[in-house]
DRENMARKOL-808731 format. One line per field, with one value per residue: y, x, z of N, C-alpha, C in turn; residue in three letters. Coordinates in steps of 0.05 Angstrom, whole numbers. Layout:
REM DRENMARKOL-808731
nY <- [Y | ...]
nX <- [X | ...]
nZ <- [Z | ...]
caY <- [Y | ...]
caX <- [X | ...]
caZ <- [Z | ...]
cY <- [Y | ...]
cX <- [X | ...]
cZ <- [Z | ...]
type <- [ALA | ...]
This chain:
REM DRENMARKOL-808731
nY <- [245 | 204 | 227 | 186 | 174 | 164 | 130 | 132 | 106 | 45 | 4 | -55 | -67 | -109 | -176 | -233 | -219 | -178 | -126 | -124 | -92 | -38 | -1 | 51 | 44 | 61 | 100 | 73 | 88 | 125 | 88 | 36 | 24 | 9 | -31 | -37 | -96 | -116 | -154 | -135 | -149 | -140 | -110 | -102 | -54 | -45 | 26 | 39 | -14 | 14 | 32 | 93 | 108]
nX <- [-164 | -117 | -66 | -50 | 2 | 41 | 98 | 99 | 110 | 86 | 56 | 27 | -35 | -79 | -99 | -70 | -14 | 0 | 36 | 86 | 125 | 111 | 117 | 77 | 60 | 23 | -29 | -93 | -147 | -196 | -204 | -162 | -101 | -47 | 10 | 78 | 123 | 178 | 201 | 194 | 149 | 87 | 23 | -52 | -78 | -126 | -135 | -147 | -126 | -73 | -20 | 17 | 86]
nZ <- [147 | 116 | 67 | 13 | -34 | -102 | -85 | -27 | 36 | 63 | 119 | 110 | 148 | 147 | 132 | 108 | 98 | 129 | 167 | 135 | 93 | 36 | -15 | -46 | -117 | -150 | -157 | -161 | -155 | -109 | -76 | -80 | -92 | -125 | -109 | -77 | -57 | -19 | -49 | -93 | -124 | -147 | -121 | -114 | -71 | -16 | 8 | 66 | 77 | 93 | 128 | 132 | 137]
caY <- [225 | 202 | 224 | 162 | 181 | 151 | 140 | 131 | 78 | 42 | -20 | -74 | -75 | -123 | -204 | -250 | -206 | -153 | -123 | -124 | -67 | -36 | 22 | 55 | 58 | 73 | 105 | 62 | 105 | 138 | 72 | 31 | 34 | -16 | -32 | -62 | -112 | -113 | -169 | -125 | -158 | -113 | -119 | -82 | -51 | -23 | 47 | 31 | -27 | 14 | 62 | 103 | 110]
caX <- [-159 | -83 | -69 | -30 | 5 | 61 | 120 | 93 | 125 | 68 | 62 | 1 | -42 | -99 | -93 | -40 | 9 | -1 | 68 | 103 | 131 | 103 | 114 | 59 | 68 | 7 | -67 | -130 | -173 | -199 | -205 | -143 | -65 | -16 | 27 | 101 | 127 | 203 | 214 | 181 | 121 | 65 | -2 | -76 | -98 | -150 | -120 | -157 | -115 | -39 | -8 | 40 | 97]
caZ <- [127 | 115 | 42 | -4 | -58 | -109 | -73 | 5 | 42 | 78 | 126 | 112 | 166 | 145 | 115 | 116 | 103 | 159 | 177 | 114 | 81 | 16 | -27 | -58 | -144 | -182 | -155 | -180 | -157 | -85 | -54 | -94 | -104 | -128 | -84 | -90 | -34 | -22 | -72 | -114 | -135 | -152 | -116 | -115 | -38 | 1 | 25 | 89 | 96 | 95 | 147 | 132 | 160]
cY <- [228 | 203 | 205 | 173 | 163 | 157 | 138 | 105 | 63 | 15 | -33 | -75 | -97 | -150 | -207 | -233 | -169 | -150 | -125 | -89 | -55 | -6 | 32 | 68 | 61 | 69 | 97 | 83 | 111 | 108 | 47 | 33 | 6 | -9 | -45 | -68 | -108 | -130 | -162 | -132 | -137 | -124 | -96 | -86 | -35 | -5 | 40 | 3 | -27 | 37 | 72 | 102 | 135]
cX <- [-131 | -83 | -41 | -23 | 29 | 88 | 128 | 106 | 98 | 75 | 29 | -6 | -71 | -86 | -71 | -14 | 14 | 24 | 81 | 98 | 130 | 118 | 99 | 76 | 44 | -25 | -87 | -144 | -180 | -201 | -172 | -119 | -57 | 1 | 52 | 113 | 158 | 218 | 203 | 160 | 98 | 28 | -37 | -83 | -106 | -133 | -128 | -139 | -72 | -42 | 19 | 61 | 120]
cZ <- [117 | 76 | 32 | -25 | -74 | -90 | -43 | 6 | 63 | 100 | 128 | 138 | 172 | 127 | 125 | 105 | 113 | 172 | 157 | 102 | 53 | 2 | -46 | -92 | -160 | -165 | -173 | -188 | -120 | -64 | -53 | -99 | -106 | -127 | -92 | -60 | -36 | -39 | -93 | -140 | -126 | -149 | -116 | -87 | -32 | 13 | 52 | 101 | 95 | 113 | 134 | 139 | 160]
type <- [UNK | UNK | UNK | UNK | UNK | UNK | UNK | UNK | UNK | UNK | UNK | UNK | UNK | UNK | UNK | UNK | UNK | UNK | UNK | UNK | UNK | UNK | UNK | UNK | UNK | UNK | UNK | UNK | UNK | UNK | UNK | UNK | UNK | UNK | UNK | UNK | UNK | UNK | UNK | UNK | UNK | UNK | UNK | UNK | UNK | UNK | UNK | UNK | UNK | UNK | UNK | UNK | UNK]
């Protein structure tokens, strides 16, 4: 299991915006993080749907 934490750089790999580039800022909770996009809009996602990189 890939651990997420503040600060990770990830890439969406689920929904319409699969392939975009995120950076993880603030843990929900074990399933949860909000996320910020490169125009720095701030979103809620499934860890299951970011990779690392």
């Amino acid at each position: 299991m890939q651990t997420i934490s503040v600060g990770t750089k990830c890439v969406r790999i689920a929904g319409r915006k699969a392939g975009s580039k995120v950076t993880v800022s603030k843990v929900v909770d074990m399933n949860f993080v909000m996320v910020k996009d490169e125009s720095g809009k701030e979103k809620r996602c499934n860890v299951k749907h970011l990779e690392p990189l």
